[in-house]
C-alpha positions as CSV (number, residue, x, y, z in Angstrom):
1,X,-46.1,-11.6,84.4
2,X,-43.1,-14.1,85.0
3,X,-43.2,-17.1,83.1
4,X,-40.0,-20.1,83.6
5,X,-39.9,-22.8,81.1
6,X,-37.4,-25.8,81.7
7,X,-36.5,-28.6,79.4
8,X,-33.5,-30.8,79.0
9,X,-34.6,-33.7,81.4
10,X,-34.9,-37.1,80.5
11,X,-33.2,-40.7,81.2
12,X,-29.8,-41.0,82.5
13,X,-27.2,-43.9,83.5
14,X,-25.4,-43.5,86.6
15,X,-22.1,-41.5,85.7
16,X,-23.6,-39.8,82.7
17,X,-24.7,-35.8,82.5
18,X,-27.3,-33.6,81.3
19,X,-27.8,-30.0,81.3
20,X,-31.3,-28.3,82.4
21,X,-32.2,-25.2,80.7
22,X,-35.2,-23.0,82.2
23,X,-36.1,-20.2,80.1
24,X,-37.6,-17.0,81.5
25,X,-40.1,-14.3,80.5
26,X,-40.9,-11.5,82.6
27,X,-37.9,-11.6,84.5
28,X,-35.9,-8.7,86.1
29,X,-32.2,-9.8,85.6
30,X,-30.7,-7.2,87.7
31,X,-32.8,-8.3,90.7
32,X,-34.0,-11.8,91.0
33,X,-32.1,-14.7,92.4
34,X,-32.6,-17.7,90.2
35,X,-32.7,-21.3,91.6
36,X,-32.9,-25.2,90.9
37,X,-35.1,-27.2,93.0
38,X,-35.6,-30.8,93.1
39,X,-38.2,-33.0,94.7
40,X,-37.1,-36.7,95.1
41,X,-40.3,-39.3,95.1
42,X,-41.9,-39.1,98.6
43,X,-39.7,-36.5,99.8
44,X,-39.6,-32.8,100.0
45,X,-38.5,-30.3,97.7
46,X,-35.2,-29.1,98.1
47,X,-32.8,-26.4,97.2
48,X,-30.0,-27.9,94.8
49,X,-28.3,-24.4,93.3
50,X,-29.2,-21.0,93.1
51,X,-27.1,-18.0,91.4
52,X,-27.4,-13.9,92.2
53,X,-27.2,-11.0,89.7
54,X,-23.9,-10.7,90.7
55,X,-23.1,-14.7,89.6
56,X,-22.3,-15.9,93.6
57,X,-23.3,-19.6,93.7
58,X,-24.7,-21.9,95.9
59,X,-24.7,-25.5,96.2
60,X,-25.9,-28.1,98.2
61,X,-23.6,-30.7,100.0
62,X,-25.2,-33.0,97.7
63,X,-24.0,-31.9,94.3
64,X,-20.9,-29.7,95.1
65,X,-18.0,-30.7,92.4
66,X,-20.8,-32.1,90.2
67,X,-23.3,-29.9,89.4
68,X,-22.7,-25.8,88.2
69,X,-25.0,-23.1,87.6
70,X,-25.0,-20.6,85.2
71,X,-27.1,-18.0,83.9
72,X,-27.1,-16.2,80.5
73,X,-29.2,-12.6,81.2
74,X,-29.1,-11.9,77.3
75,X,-31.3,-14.7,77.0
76,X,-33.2,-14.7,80.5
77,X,-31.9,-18.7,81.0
78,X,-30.3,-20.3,83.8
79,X,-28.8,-23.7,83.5
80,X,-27.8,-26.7,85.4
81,X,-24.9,-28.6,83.7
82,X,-25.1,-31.7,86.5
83,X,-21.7,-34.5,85.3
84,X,-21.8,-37.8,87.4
85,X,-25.3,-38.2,88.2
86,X,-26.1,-41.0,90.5
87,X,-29.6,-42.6,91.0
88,X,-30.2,-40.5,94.4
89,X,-30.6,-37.5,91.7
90,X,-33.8,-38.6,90.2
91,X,-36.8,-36.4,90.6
92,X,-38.3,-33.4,89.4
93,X,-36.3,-30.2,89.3
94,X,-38.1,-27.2,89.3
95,X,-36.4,-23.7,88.4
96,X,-37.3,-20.7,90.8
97,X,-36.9,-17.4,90.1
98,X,-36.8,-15.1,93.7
99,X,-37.4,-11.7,93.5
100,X,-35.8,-10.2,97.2
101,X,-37.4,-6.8,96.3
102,X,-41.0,-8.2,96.8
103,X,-40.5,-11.7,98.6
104,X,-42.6,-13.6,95.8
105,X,-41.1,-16.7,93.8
106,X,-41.9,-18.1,90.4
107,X,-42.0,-21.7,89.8
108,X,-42.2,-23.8,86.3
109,X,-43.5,-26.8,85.6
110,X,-40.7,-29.2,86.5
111,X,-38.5,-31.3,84.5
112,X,-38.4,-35.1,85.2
113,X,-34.4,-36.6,85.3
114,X,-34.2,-40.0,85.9
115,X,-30.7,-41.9,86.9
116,X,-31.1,-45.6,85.9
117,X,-29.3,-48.1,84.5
């Protein structure tokens, strides 16, 4: 059974960082693709960064040059180190955890970041 945990969300000013952590259980490191979502207030989830076994990375437009994701298979974590947030950042980001070998994903909970002065 898969399992993703994230913390390290919280309050923010504009031009300040934090770093998301989502710890996993269950996870097959050599085969799933682990991602960040995030879901703005009244708008859709969206994909923000994902990174393969093999550490290619993906951003979107959005967050290129700010945010970076890593992943850490000795512990089963994936972060998101995101510098220079801005207020259009706020919302809940979610870590994902898609395995290509059966189509399913894993979700957490969410983490709320806010970016407020």
């Amino acid at each position: 059974q898969v399992s993703l945990v994230e913390s390290g969300g919280g309050l923010v000013q504009p031009g300040g960082s934090l770093r998301l952590s989502c710890e996993a259980s269950g996870i097959i490191w050599n085969i799933d693709v682990r991602r960040w979502y995030r879901q703005a207030p009244g708008k859709e989830r969206e994909l923000v960064a994902q990174i393969t076994v093999g550490s290619s990375t993906y951003y979107a437009d959005s967050v290129k040059g700010r945010f970076t994701i890593s992943r850490d298979n000795a512990k089963n974590t994936v972060y998101l180190q995101m510098n220079n947030l801005k207020p259009e950042d706020t919302g809940v980001y979610y870590c994902n955890a898609f395995r290509p070998t059966t189509g399913m994903n894993y979700w957490g909970k969410g983490t709320l970041v806010t970016v407020s002065s």
